[in-house]
Backbone as a printed PyTorch tensor [residue, N CA C, xyz], in Angstrom:
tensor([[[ 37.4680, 118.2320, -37.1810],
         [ 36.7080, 118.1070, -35.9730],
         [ 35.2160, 118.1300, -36.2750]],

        [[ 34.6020, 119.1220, -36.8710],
         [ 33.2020, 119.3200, -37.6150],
         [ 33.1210, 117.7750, -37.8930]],

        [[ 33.6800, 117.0390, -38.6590],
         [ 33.3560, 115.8690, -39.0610],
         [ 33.2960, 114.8780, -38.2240]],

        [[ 34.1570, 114.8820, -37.3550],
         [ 33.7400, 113.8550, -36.0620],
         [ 32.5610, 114.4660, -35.4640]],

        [[ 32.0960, 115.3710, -35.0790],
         [ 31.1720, 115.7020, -34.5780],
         [ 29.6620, 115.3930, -34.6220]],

        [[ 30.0050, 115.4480, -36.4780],
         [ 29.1940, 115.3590, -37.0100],
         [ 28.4840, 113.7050, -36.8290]],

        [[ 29.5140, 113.0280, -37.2410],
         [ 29.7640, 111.3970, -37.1190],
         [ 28.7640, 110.9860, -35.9330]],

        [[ 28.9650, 111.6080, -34.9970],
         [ 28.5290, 111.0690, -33.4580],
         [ 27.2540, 111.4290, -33.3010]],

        [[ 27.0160, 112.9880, -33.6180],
         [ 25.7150, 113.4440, -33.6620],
         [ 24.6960, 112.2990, -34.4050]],

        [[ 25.2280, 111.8860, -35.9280],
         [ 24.4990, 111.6470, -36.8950],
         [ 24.2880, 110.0860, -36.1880]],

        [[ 25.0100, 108.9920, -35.4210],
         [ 25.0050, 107.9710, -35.3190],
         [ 23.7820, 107.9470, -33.5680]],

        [[ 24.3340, 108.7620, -32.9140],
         [ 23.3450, 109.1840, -32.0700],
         [ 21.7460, 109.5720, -32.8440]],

        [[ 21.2570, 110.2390, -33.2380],
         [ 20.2510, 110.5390, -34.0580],
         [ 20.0400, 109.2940, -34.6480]],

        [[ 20.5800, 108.1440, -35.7720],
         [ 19.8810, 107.5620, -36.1170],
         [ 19.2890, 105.8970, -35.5230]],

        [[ 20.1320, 106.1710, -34.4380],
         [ 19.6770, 104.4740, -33.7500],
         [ 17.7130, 105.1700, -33.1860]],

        [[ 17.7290, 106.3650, -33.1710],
         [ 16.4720, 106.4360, -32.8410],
         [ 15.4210, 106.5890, -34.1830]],

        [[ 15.9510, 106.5270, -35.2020],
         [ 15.2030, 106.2260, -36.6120],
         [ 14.8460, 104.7850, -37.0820]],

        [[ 16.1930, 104.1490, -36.4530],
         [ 16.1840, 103.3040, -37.6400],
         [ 15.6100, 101.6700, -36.5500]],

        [[ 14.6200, 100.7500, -37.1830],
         [ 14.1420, 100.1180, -36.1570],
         [ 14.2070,  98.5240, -37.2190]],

        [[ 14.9830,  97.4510, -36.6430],
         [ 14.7610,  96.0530, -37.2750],
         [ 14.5650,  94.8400, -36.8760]],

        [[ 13.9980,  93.7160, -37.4940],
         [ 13.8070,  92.3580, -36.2530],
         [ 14.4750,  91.7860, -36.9970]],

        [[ 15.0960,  90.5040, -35.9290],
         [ 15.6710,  89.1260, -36.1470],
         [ 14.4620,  88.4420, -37.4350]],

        [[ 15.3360,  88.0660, -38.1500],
         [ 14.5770,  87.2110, -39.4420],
         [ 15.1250,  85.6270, -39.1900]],

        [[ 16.0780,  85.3650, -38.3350],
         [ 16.9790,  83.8880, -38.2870],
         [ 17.0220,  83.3340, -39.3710]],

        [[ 17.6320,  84.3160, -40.6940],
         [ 17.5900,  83.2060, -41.9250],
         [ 19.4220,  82.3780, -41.5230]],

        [[ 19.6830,  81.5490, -42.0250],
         [ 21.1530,  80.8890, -41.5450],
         [ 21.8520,  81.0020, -43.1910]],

        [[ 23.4420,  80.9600, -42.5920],
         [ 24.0460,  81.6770, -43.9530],
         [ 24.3960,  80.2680, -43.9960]],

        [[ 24.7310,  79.6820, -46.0720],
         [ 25.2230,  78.9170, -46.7120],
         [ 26.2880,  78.4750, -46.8200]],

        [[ 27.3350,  77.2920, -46.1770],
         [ 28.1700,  76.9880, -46.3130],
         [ 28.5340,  77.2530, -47.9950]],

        [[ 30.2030,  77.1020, -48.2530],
         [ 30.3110,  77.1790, -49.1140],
         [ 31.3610,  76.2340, -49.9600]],

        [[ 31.4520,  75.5870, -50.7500],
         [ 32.5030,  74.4180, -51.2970],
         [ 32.8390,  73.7890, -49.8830]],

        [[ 31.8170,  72.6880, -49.2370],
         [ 32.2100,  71.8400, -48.7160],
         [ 32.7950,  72.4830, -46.8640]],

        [[ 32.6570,  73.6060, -46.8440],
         [ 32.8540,  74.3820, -45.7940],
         [ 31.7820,  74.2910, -44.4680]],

        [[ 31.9390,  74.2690, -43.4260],
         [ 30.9740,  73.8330, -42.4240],
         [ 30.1330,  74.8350, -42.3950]],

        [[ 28.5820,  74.7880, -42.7350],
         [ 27.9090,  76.3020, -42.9110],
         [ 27.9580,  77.4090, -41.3590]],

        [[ 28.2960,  77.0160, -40.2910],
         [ 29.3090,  77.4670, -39.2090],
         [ 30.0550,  78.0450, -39.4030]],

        [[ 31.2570,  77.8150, -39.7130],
         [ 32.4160,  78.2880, -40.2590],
         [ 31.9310,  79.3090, -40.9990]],

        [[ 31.5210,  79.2800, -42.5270],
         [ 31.3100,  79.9550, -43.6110],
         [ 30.3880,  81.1340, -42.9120]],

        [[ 29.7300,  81.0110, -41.4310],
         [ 28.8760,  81.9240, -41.4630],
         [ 29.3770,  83.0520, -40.4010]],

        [[ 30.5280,  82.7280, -39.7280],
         [ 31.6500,  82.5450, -38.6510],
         [ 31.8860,  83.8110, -39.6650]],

        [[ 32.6810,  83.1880, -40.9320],
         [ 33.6260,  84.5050, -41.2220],
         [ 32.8580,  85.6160, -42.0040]],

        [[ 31.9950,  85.0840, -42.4560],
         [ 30.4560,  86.2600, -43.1530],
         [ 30.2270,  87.4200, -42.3760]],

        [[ 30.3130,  86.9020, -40.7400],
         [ 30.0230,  87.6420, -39.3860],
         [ 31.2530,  88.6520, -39.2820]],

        [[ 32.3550,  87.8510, -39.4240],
         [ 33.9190,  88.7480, -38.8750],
         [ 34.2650,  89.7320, -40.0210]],

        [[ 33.8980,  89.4240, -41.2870],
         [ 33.8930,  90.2900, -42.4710],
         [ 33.6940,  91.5780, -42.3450]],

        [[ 31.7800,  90.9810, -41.6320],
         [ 31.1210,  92.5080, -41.4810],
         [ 31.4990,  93.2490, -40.7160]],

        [[ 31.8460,  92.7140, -39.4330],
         [ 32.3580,  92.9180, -38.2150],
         [ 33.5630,  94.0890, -38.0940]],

        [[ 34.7220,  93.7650, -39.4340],
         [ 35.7020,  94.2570, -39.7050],
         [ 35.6770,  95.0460, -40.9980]],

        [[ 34.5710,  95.3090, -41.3630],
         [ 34.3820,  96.3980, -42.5650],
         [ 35.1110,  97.8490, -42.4470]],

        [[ 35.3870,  98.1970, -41.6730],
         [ 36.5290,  99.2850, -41.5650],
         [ 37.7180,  98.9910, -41.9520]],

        [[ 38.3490,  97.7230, -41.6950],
         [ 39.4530,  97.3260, -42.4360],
         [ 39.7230,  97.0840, -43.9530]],

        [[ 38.2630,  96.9030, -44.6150],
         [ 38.3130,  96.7390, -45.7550],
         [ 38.0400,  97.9330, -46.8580]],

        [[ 37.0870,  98.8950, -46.2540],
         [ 36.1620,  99.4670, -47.0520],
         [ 37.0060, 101.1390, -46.8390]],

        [[ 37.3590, 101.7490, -47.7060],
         [ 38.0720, 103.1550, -47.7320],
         [ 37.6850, 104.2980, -47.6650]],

        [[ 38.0480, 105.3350, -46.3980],
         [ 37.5610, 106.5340, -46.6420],
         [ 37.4270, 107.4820, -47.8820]],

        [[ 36.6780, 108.0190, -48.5670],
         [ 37.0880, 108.5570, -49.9930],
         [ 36.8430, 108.0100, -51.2490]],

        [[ 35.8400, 107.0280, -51.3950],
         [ 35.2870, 106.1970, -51.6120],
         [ 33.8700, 107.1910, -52.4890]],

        [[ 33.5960, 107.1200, -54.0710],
         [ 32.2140, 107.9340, -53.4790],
         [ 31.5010, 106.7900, -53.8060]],

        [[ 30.0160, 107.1380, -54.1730],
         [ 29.3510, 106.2710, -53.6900],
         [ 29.0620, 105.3690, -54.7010]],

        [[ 29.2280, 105.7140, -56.2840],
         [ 29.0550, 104.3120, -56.9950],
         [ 30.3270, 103.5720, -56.4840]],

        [[ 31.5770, 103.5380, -55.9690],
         [ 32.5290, 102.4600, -55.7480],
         [ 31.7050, 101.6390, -54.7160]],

        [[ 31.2620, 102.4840, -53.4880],
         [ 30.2190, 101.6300, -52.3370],
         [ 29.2000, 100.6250, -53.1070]],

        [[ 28.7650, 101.1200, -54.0460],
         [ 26.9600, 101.0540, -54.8820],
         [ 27.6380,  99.0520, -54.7680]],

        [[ 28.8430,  99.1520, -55.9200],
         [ 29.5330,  98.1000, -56.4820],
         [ 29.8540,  97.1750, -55.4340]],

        [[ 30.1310,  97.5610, -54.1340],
         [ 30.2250,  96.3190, -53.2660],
         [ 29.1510,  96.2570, -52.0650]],

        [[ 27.7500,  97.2090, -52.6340],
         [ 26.4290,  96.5970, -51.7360],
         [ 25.2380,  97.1650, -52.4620]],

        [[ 25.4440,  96.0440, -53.4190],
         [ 24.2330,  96.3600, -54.7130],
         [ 22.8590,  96.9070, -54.5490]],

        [[ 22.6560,  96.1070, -53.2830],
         [ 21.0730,  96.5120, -52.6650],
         [ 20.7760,  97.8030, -52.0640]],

        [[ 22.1960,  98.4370, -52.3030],
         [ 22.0930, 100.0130, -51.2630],
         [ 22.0570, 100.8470, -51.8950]],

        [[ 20.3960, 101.7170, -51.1110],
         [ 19.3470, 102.4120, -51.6680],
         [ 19.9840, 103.9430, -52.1620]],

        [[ 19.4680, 104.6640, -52.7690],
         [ 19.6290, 105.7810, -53.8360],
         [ 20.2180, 106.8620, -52.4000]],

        [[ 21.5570, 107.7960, -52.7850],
         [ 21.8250, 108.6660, -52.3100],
         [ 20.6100, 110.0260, -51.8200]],

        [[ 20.6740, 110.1380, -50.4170],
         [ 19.4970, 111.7500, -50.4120],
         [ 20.2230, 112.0950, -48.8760]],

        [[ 19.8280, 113.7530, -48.7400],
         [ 20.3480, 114.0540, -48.0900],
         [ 20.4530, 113.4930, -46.1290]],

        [[ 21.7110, 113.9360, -45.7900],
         [ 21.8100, 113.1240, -44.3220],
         [ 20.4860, 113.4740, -43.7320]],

        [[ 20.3830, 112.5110, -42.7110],
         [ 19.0380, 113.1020, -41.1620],
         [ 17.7660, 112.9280, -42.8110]],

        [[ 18.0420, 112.9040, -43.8950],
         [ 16.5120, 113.6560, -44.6720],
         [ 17.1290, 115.3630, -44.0530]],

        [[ 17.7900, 115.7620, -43.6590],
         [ 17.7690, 117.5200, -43.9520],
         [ 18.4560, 117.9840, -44.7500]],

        [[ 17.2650, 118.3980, -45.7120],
         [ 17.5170, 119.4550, -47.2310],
         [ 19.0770, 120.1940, -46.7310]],

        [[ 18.9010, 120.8950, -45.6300],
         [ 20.3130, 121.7790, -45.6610],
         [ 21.7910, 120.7660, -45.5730]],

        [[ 21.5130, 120.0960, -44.5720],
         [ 22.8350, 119.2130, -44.9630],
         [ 22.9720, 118.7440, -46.3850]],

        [[ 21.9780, 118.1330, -47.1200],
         [ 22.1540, 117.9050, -48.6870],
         [ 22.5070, 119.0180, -48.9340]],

        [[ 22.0210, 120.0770, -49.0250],
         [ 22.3230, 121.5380, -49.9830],
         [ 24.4480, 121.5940, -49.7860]],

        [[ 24.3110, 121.4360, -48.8770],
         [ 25.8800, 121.7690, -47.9430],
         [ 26.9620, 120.2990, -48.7210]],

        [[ 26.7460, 119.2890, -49.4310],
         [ 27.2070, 118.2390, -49.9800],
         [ 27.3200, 116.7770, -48.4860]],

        [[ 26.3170, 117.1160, -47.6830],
         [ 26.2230, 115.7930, -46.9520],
         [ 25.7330, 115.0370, -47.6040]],

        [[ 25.4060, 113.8910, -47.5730],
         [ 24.4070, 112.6780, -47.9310],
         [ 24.4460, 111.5710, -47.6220]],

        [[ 23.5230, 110.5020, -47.5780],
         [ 23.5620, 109.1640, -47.0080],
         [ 22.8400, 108.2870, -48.0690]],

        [[ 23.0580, 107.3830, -47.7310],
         [ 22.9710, 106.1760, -48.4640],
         [ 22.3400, 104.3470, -47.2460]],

        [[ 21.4510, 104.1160, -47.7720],
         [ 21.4800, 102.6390, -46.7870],
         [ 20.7830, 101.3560, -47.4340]],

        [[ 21.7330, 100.5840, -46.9650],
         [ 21.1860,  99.0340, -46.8880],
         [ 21.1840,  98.4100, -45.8660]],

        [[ 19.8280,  97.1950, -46.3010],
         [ 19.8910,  95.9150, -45.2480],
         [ 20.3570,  95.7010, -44.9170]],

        [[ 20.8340,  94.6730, -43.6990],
         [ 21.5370,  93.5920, -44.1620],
         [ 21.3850,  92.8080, -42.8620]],

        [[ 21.9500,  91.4590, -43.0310],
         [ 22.1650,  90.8230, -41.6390],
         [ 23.3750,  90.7680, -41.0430]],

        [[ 23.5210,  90.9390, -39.3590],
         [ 24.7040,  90.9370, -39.0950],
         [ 24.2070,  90.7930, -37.3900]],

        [[ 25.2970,  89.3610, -37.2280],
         [ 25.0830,  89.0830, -36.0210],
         [ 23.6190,  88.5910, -35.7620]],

        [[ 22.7830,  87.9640, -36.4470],
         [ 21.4680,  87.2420, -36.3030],
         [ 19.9630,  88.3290, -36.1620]],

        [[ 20.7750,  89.2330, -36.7520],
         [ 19.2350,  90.4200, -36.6440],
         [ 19.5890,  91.2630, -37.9460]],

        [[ 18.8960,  91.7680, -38.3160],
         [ 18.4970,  92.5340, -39.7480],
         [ 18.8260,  94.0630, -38.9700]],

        [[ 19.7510,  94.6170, -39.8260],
         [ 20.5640,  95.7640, -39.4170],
         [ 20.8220,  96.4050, -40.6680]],

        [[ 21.0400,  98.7630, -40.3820],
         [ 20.3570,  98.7340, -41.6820],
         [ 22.0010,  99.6340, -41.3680]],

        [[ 22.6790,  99.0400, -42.6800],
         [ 24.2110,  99.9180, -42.6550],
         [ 24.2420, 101.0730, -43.2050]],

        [[ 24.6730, 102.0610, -42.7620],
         [ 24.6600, 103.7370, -43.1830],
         [ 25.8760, 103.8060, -44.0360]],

        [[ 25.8660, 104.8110, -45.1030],
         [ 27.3900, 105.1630, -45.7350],
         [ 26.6440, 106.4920, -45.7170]],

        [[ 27.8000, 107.6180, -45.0750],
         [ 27.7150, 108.8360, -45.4870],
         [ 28.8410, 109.4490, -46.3640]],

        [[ 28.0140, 110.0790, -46.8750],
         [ 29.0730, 111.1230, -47.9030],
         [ 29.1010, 112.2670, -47.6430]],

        [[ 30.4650, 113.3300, -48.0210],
         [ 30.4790, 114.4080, -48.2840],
         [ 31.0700, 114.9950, -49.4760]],

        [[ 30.8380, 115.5620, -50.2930],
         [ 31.0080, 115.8830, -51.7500],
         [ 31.1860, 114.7280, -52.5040]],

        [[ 29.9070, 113.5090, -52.2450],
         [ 30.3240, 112.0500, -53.0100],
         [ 31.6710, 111.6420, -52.9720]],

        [[ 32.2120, 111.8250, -51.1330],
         [ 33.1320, 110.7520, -50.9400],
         [ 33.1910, 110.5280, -49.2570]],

        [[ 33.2260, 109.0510, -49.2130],
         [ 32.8100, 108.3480, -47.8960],
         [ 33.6780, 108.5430, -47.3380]],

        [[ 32.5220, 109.4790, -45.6200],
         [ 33.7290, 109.5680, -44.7280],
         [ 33.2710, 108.9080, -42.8480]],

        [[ 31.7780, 108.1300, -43.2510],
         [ 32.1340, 107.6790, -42.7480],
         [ 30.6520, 106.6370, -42.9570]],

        [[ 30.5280, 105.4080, -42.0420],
         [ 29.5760, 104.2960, -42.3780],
         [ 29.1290, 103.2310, -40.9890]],

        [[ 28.2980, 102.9870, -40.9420],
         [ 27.8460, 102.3270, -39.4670],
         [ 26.4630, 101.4390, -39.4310]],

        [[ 26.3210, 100.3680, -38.5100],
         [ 25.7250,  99.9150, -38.5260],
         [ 24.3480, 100.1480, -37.4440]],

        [[ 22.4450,  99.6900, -37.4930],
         [ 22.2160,  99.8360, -36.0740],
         [ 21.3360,  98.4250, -36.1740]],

        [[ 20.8410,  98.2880, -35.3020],
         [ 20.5170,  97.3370, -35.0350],
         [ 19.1470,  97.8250, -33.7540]],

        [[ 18.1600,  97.5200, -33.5980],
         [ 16.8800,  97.7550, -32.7830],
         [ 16.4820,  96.4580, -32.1950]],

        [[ 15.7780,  95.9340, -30.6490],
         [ 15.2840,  95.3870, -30.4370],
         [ 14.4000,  95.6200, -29.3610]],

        [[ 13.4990,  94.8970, -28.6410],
         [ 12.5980,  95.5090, -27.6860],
         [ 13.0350,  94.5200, -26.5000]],

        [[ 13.8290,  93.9440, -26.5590],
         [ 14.6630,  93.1600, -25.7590],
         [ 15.8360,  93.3760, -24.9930]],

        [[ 15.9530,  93.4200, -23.8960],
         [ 16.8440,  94.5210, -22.8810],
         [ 17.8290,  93.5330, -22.9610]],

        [[ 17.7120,  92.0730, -22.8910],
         [ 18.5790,  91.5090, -22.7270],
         [ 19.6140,  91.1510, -23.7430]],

        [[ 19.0900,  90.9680, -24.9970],
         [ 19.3790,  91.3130, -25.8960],
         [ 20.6070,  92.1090, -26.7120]],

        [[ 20.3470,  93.6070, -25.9170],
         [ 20.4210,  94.3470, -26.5040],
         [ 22.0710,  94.3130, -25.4400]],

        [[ 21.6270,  94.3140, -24.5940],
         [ 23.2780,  94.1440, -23.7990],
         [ 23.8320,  93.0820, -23.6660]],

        [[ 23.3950,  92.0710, -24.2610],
         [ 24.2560,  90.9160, -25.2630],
         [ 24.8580,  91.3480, -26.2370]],

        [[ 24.4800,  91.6650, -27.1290],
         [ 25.3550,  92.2980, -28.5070],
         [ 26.2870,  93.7120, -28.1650]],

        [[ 25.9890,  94.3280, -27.1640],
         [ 26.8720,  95.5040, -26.9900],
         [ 28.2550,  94.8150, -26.1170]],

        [[ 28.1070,  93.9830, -25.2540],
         [ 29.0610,  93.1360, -24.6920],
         [ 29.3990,  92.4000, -25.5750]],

        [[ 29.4690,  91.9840, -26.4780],
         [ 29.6150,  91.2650, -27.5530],
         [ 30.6880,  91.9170, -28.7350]],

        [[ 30.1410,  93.0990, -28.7650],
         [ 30.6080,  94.3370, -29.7530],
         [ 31.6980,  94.8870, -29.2580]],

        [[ 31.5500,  95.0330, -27.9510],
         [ 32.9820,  96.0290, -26.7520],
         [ 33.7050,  94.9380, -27.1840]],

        [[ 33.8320,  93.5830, -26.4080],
         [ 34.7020,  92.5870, -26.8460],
         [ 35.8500,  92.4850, -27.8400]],

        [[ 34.5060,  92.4560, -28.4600],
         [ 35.4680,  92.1350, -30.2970],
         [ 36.1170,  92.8690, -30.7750]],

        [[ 35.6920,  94.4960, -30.5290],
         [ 36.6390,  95.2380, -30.5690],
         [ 37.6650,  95.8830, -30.0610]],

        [[ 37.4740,  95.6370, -28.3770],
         [ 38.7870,  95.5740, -27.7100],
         [ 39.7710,  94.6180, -27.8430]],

        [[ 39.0750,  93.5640, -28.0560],
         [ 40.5730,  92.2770, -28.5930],
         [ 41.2640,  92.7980, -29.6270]],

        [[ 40.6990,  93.2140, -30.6400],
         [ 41.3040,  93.5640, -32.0140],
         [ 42.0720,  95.2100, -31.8130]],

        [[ 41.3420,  96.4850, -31.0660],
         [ 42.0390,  97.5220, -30.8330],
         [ 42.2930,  97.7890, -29.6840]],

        [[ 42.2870,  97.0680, -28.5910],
         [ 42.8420,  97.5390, -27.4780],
         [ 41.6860,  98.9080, -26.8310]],

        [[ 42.2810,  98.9730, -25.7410],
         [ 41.1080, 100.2520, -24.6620],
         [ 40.1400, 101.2310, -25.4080]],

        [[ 39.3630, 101.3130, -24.5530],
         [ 38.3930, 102.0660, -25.1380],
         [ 38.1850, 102.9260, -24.4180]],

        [[ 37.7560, 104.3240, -24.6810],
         [ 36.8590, 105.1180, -23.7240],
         [ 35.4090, 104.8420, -24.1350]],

        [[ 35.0170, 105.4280, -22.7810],
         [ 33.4780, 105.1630, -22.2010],
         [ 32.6220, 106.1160, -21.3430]],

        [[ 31.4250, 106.5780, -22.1840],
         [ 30.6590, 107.5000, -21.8390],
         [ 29.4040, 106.8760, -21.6630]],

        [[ 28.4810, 107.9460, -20.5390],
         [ 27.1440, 107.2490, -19.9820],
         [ 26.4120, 108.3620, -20.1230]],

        [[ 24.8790, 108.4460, -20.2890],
         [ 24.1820, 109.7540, -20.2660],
         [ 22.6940, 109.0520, -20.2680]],

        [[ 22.0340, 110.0620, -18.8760],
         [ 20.4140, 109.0250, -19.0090],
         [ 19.9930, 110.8300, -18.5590]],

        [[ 18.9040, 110.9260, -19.5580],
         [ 17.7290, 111.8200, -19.3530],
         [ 16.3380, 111.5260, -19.8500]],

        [[ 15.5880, 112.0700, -19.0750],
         [ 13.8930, 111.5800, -19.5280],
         [ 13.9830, 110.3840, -20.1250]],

        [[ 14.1690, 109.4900, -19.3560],
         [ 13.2950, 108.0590, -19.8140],
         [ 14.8570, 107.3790, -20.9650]],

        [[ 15.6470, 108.3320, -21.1980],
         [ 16.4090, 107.9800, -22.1540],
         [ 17.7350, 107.6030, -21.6400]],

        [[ 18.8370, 106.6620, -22.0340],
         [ 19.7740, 106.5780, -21.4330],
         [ 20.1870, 105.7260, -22.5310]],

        [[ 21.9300, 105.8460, -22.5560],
         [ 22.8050, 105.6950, -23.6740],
         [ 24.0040, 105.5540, -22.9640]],

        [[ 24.8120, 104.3370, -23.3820],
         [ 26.3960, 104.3240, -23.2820],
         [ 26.8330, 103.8530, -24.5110]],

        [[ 28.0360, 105.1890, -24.3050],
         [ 28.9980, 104.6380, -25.9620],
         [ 30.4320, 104.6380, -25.4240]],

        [[ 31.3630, 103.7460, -26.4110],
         [ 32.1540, 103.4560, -26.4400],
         [ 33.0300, 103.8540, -27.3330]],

        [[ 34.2750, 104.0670, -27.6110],
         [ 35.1320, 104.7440, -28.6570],
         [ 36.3030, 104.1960, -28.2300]],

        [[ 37.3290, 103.6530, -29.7870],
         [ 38.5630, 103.5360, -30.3060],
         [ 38.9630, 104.3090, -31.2450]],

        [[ 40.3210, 104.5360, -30.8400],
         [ 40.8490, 105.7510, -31.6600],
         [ 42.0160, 105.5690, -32.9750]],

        [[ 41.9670, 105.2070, -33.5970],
         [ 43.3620, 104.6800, -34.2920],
         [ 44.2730, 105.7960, -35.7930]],

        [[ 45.0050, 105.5640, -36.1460],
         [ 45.4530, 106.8790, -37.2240],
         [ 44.3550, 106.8690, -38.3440]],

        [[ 44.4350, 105.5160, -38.8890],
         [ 43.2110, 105.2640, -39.8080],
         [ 42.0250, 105.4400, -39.1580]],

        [[ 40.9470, 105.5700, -38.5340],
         [ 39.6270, 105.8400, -38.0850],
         [ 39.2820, 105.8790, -36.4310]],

        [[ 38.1800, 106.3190, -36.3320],
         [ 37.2560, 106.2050, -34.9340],
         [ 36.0520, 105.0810, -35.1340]],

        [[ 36.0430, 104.3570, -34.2370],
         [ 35.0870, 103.5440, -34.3010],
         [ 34.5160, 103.7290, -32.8980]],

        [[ 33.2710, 103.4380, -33.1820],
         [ 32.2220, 104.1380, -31.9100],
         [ 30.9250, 103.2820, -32.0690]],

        [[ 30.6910, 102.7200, -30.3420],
         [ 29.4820, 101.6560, -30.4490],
         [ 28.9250, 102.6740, -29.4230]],

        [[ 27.7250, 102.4750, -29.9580],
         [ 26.4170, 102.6560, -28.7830],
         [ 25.4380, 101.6690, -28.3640]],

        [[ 24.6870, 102.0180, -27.1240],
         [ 23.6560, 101.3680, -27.0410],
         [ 22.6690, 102.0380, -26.0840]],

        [[ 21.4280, 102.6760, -27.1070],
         [ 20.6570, 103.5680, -26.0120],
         [ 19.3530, 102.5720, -25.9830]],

        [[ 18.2890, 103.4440, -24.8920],
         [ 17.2860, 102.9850, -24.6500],
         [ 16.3530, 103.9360, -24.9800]],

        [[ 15.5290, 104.2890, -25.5410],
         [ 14.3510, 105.2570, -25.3810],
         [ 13.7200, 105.1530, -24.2120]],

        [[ 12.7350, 106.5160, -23.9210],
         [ 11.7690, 106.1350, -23.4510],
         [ 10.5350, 105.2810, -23.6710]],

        [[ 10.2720, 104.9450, -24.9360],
         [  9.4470, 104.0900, -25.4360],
         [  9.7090, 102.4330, -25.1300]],

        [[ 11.1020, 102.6700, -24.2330],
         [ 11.5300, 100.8830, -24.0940],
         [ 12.4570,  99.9260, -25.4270]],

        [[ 12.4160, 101.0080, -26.5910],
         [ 13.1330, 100.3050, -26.9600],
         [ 14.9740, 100.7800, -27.2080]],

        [[ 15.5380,  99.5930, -27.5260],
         [ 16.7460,  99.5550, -27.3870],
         [ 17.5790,  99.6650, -29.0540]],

        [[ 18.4660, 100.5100, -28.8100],
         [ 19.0430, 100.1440, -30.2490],
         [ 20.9840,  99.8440, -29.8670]],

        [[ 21.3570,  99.4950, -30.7460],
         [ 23.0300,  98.8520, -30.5670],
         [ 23.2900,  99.9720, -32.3900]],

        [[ 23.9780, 100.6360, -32.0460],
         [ 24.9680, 101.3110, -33.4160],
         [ 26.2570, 101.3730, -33.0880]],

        [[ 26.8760, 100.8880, -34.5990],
         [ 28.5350, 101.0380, -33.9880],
         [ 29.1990, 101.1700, -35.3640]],

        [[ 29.9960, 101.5840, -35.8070],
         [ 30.7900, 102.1200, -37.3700],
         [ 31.9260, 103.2570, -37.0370]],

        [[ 32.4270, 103.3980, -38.4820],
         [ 33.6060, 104.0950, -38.5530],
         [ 33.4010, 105.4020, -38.5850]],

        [[ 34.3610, 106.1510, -37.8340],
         [ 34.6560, 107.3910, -39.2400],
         [ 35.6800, 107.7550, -39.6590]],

        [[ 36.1560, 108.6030, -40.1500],
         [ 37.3270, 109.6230, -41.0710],
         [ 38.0200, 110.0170, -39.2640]],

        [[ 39.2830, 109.4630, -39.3900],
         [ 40.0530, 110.1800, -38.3540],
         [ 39.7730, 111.9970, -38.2860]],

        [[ 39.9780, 112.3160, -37.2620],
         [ 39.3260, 113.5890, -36.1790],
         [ 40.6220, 114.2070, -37.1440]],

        [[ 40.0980, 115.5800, -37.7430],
         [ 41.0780, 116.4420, -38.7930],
         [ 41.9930, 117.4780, -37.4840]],

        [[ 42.9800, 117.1170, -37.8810],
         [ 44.2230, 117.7440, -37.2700],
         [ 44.5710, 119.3170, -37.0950]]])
């Protein structure tokens, strides 16, 4: 339970850290493949990285399938969670036409859980891709629960699927500053 907790806290907390813009670079077809297509499944890949990528995992196995992802230090940056064997890890990347920075957390150098966020200053935007995100993942897991919460200037709805293998959980808050962020990733099923 600590660990889901943790999960939600930590994914809550960092859509308000982490801030990125649309770059519109377009992905490379590949052997004769419609660069559409090829960029189609580049998208559903990422999209479905919970299906691929394993809890328990430490982090040189991660390192090996996202070369560009930066040096292990402790979660939030707080020394005590490092001291305690938390830690995080992040890379770039693109996903869904905006530059989004993917989290892997660890605990005793093994992944338990990983997520994506995404920032824009665009309202409309921003509840494009969360309608976008509910979607895709209700087609693929079926119902979701759904939570709402607005204080000072701030307001947030998240979404959650529950399955034996993991929790997956989208958000999408607003600051008071106006801007908007979209986070959504796995974690380590809720300990029994």
């Amino acid at each position: 339970m600590k660990k889901t907790f943790l999960f939600a806290l930590i994914l809550s907390l960092s859509v308000f850290l982490f801030g990125c813009i649309n770059n519109g670079t377009e992905a490379q077809g590949e052997e004769g493949e419609p660069e559409e297509t090829a960029q189609q499944n580049a998208e559903e890949e990422l999209l479905l990285l919970g299906d691929d990528l394993s809890f328990g995992l430490t982090y040189q196995d991660v390192k090996e399938q996202f070369p560009g992802m930066g040096p292990l230090h402790p979660e939030g940056d707080l020394e005590s969670l490092g001291e305690s064997g938390l830690r995080e890890a992040v890379v770039e990347i693109e996903v869904l036409g905006h530059r989004a920075e993917l989290e892997f957390n660890f605990d005793q150098n093994m992944l338990y859980s990983f997520y994506f966020v995404i920032s824009t200053e665009d309202e409309d935007t921003a509840g494009e891709l969360y309608k976008y995100l509910q979607d895709f993942y209700t087609e693929r897991l079926g119902a979701f629960e759904e939570e709402e919460q607005e204080e000072g200037g701030f307001s947030s709805v998240s979404s959650y699927w529950q399955t034996e293998l993991f929790q997956l959980s989208l958000g999408r808050q607003k600051n008071w500053d106006g801007k908007h962020f979209i986070g959504w990733g796995w974690s380590s099923p809720a300990e029994k």
